[in-house]
C-alpha positions in Angstrom: 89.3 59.0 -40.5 89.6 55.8 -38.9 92.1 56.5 -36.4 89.2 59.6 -35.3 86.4 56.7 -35.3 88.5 54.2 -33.1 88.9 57.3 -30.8 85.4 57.9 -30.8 84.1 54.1 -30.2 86.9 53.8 -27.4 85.4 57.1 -25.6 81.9 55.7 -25.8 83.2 52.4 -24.3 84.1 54.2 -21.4 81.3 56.0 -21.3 79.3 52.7 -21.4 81.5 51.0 -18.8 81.2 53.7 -16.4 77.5 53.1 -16.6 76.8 50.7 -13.7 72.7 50.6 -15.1 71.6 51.0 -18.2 68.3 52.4 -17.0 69.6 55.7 -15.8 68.9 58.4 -18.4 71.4 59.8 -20.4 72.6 63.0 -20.6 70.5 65.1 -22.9 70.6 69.5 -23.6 68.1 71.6 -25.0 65.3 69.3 -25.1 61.9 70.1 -22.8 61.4 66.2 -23.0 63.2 63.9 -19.8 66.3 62.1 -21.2 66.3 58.8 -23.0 67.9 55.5 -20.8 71.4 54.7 -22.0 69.8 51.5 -23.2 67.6 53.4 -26.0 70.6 55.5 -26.6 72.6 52.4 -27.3 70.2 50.8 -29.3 69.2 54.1 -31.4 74.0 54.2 -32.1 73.2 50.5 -33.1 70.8 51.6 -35.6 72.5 54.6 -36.5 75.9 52.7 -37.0 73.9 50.6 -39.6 72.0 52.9 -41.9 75.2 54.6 -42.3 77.4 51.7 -43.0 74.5 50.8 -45.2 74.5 54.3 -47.4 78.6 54.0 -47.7 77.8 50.3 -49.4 75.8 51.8 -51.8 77.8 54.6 -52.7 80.9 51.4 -52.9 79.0 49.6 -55.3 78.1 52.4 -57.3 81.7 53.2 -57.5 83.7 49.9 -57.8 80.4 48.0 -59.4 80.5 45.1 -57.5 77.5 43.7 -55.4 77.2 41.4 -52.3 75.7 38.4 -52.1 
């Protein structure tokens, strides 16, 4: 699982790098609405990235017990 999550982050840091402006919309299908920037679409990973980490904590401390600080 990690090995398929540090080959996922290193694709989207290509992706990113290849991205000489972050105001360019991003590549979006199916949708009647234009494209978000890359920027939002970074931001909205950022977020994303959080809450997620945030519900595997949870389900940690349910299991092991222990708390952060």
């Amino acid at each position: 699982m990690l090995a398929a999550y540090r080959d996922a982050v290193a694709r989207s840091n290509a992706v990113v790098a290849n991205c000489p402006d972050l105001t360019r919309p991003g590549a979006r299908s199916l949708r009647e609405t234009p494209p978000p920037s890359m920027r939002w679409i970074l931001v909205h990973m950022i977020e994303e990235t959080a809450r997620h980490t945030g519900h595997a904590d949870i389900l940690r401390e349910q299991i092991d017990g222990s708390t952060g600080r």
